[in-house]
N, C-alpha and C positions, 0 to 999 in steps of 0.2 A: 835768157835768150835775147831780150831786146837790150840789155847791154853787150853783149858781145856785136850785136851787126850794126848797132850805133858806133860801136869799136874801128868796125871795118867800114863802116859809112861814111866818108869825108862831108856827108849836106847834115848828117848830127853833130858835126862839132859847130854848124855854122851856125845850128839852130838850137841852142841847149833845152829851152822847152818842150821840143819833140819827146824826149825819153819820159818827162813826168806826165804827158798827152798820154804816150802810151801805158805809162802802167797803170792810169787812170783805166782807160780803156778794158782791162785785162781785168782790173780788179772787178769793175759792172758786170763783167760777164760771168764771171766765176761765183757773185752773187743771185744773179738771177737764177741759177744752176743749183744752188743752195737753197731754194724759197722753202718752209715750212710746210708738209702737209697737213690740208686740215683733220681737224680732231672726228674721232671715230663715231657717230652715231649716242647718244646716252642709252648704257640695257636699263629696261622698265622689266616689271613684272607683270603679266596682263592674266585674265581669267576671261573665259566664255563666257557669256550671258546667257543664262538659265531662264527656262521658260518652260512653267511647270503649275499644278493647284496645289496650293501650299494653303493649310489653316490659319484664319485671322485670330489673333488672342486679344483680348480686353486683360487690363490690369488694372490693380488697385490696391492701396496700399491699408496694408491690415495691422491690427494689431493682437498679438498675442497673449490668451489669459488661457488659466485653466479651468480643466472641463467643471470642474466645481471647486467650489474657494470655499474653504469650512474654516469660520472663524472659533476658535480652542478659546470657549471659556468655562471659569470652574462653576462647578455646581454648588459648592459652599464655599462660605465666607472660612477668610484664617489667613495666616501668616505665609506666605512663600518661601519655603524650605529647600529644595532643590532644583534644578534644573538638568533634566538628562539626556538632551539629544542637542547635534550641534546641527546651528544656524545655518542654513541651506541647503540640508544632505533629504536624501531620500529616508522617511520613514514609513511603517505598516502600520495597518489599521490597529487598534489596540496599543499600542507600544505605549509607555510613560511618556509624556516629554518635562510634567511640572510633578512638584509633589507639596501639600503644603501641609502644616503643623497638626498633626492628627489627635492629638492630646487633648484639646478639648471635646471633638468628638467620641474620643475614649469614655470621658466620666460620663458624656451624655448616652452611649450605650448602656454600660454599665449602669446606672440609673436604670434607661427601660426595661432594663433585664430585674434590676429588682424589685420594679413595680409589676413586671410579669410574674414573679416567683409567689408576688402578696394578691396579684388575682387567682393561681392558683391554687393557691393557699382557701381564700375567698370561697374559691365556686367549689371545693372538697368538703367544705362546712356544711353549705348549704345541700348540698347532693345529701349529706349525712341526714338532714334536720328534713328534707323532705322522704329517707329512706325511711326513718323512723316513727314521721307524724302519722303516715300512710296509711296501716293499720290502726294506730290509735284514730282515727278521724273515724275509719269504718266501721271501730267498735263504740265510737261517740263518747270514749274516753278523751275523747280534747274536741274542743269546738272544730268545726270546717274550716272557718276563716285562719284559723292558726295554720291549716296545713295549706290553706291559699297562701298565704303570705311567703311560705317556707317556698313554694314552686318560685313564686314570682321573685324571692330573692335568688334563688335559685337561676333564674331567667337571665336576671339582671348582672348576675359574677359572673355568665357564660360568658354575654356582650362586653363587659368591660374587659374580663382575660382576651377576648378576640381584639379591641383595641389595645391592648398592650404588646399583644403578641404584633401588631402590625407598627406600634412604635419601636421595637426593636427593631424591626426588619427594614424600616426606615433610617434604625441608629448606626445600622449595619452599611445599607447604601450610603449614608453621608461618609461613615467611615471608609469605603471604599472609592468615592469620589476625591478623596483626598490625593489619590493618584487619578490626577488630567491627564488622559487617554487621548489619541489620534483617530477621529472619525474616521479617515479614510487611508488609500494609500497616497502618498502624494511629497510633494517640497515642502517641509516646513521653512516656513521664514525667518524673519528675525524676531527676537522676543521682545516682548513690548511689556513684562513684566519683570521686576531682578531680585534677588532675592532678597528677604525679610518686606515685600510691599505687601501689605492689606489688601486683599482682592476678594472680590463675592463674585455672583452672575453674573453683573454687568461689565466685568471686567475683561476685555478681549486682551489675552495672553503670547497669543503668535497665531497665524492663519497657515491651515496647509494647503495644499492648492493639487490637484490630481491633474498631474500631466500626459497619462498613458490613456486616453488620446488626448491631444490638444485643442483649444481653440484657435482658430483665429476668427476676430471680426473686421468685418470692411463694409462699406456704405457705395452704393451702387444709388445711380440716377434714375428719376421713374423711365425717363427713357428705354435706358439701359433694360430696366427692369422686365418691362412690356413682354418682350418679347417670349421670359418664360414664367409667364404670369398663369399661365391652365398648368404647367407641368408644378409650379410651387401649389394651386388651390388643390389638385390631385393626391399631396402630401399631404395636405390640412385635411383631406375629406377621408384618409385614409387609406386610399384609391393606389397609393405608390407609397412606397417605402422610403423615408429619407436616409443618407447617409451612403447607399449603396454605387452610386454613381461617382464613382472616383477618376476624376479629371482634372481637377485642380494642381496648379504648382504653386510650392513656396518659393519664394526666392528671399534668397536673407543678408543681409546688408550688405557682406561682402561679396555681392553680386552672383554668389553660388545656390547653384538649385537645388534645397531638400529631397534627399534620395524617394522619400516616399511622398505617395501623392494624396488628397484629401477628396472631402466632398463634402458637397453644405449641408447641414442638419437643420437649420431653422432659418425662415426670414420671419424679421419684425410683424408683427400685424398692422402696421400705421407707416405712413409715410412723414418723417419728421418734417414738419411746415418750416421750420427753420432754412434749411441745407436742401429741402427736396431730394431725399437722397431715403432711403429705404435701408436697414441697417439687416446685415446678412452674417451668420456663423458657420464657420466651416472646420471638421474635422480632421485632424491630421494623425496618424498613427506617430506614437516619440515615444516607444521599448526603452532605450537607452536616457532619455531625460536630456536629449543634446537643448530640445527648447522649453524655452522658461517663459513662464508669464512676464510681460511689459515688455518686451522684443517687438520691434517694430520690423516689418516684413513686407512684401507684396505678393499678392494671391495674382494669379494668369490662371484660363484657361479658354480655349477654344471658343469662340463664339458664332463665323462663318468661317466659310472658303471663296479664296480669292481663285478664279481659274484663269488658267492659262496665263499667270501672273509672272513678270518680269524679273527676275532677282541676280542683285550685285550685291558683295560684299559691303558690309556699313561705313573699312575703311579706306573702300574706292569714292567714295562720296564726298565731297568738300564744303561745308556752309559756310557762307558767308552773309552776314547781313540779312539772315532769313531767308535767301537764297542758295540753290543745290545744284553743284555743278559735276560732271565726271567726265574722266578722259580719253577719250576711244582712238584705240586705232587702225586704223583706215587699211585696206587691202595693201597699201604701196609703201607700208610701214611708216605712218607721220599720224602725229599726236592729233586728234580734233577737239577741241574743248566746248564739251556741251551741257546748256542746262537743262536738267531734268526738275521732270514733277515726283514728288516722292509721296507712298501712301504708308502704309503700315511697317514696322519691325518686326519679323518674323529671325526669332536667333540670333545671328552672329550678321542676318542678310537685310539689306530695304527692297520692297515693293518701288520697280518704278513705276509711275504712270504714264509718262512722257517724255520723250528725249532721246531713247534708245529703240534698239531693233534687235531681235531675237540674233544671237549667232552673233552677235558685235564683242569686239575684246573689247574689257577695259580695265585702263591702270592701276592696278594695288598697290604697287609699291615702286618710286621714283617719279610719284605726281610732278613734286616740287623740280624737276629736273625739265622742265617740259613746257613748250608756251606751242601757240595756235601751228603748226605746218611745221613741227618741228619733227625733223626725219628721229627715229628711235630704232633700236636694238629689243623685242621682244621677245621677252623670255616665261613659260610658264611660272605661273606662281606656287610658291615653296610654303606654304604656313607654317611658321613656329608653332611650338607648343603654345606660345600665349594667344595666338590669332586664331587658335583651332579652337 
């Protein structure tokens, strides 16, 4: 267009710079008419602030043994001959797990048994020698003293057959001890004897360990302690029952909560001067054997109630530097960045102390998107399966 009427205009031939003026002109305007609009608000994910009495937990981190650790050793010495249960499985009270060389407990039966056949033998004689003096004594055809003698040897082959007869029954248990038996039910472990080694009494074989309930131990501060110090003496005096109060959680390393819950069956009777710390054991039902002794775990349960207590999600929460910040926003949709006081971890939530105000949103998800008065896009928040 502005070439055509510079065409028909005789003062633009006179002025050749007029036309690159004008399209100058032309192009400014058609730029400003083009400006970008600004970008859209950032969507955050926000949550109401809850305000509610939620239970405070104490934790602590325990370690897991079994209910009783029966150390398998043999009852006689000899050769180590078999081994019959494998290294970490569940076995029954009674079951074999060792067997050692029974042969020379053999001839040593054998023996008592025919040192019992010759008291037998012994005390029939003598039975005979006091049947027959008896009468003779009465008719003083044979001196008294003959038929005294005849009783008391008489006496004397009864007591000896009754020590033979108990060396058998003793030649008999060693023979049978030669099969190492399982005191309880439980995990046997690893063997710690192999075969053809020489072992007697002193010899620990492999430990079974009864995991159906379990332990756990954990160490609590006298602090801590105080507070259920008449409910633990109530146990001691007989007064309450231990064991029945099931409160306790496990939580086990990979941050999952054992299905079933425990409860403490003994505290220490002394406070270790070392640590200051009072050592506690707690009960856990384990049917299936999922925990094993040396598992290291942590025990929670309930200690107070926090009321009318504040609660945001853990990963609305920002530390920094030992510092705790969270995002809130504001009726008019814009981010406030504020720091709060933070108290206890109750779940997947923190206790705030300060900072917040019941009914306030604040940001879960799109923190990083977000600085002081920054206008936002709020949307409820969605939990994943891994946040829930």
């Amino acid at each position: 267009m502005v070439a055509i009427l510079c065409a028909r205009a005789p003062a633009c031939r006179l002025w050749p710079g007029a036309l690159l003026l004008a399209a100058l002109i032309q192009f400014a305007g058609c730029a400003s008419k083009t400006e970008a609009a600004p970008p859209p608000p950032p969507e955050v994910q926000v949550v109401t602030i809850e305000q509610k009495d939620v239970p405070v937990y104490g934790e602590w981190v325990a370690t897991l043994d079994g209910y009783v650790n029966a150390d398998i050793r043999p009852q006689v010495s000899g050769y180590l001959l078999k081994q019959n249960y494998r290294e970490g499985t569940l076995v029954r009270k009674g079951d074999v797990l060792f067997e050692i060389d029974p042969r020379p407990l053999e001839a040593a039966l054998q023996q008592a048994q025919g040192q019992q056949a010759q008291a037998e033998a012994q005390l029939g004689k003598t039975a005979l020698d006091v049947q027959r003096d008896t009468p003779l004594a009465k008719q003083s055809a044979i001196p008294q003293a003959q038929l005294d003698n005849d009783i008391q040897a008489n006496a004397a082959a009864t007591a000896v057959l009754k020590a033979n007869k108990a060396q058998v029954e003793q030649a008999k248990l060693n023979m049978e001890f030669t099969k190492v038996r399982s005191l309880l039910d439980g995990i046997a472990g690893i063997a710690k004897g192999q075969i053809g080694d020489l072992v007697g009494p002193t010899t620990i074989l492999t430990t079974v360990s009864q995991v159906q309930p379990i332990k756990a131990y954990f160490s609590v501060s006298e602090q801590e302690y105080l507070p259920y110090a008449a409910r633990i003496s109530e146990v001691a005096s007989g007064k309450r029952v231990a064991g029945t109060n099931k409160i306790l959680e496990l939580i086990l390393a990979d941050g999952s909560v054992f299905p079933r819950k425990g409860a403490i069956v003994v505290a220490d009777r002394q406070v270790d001067l070392k640590t200051g710390t009072i050592r506690f054991a707690a009960a856990f039902d384990n049917p299936n054997g999922v925990l094993r002794p040396g598992q290291f775990a942590r025990v929670r349960f309930p200690t107070s109630v926090a009321k009318n207590a504040l609660l945001v999600p853990q990963r609305s929460v920002i530390e920094t530097q030992g510092t705790y910040q969270v995002a809130v926003v504001t009726p008019d949709n814009k981010a406030s960045i504020r720091p709060v006081k933070v108290a206890q971890r109750v779940g997947n939530m923190w206790i705030i102390k300060e900072g917040i105000q019941p009914s306030e949103r604040v940001i879960v998800e799109g923190f990083q998107k977000v600085k002081e008065g920054t206008p936002v896009n709020p949307k409820p928040f969605q939990p994943s399966e891994e946040t829930k």
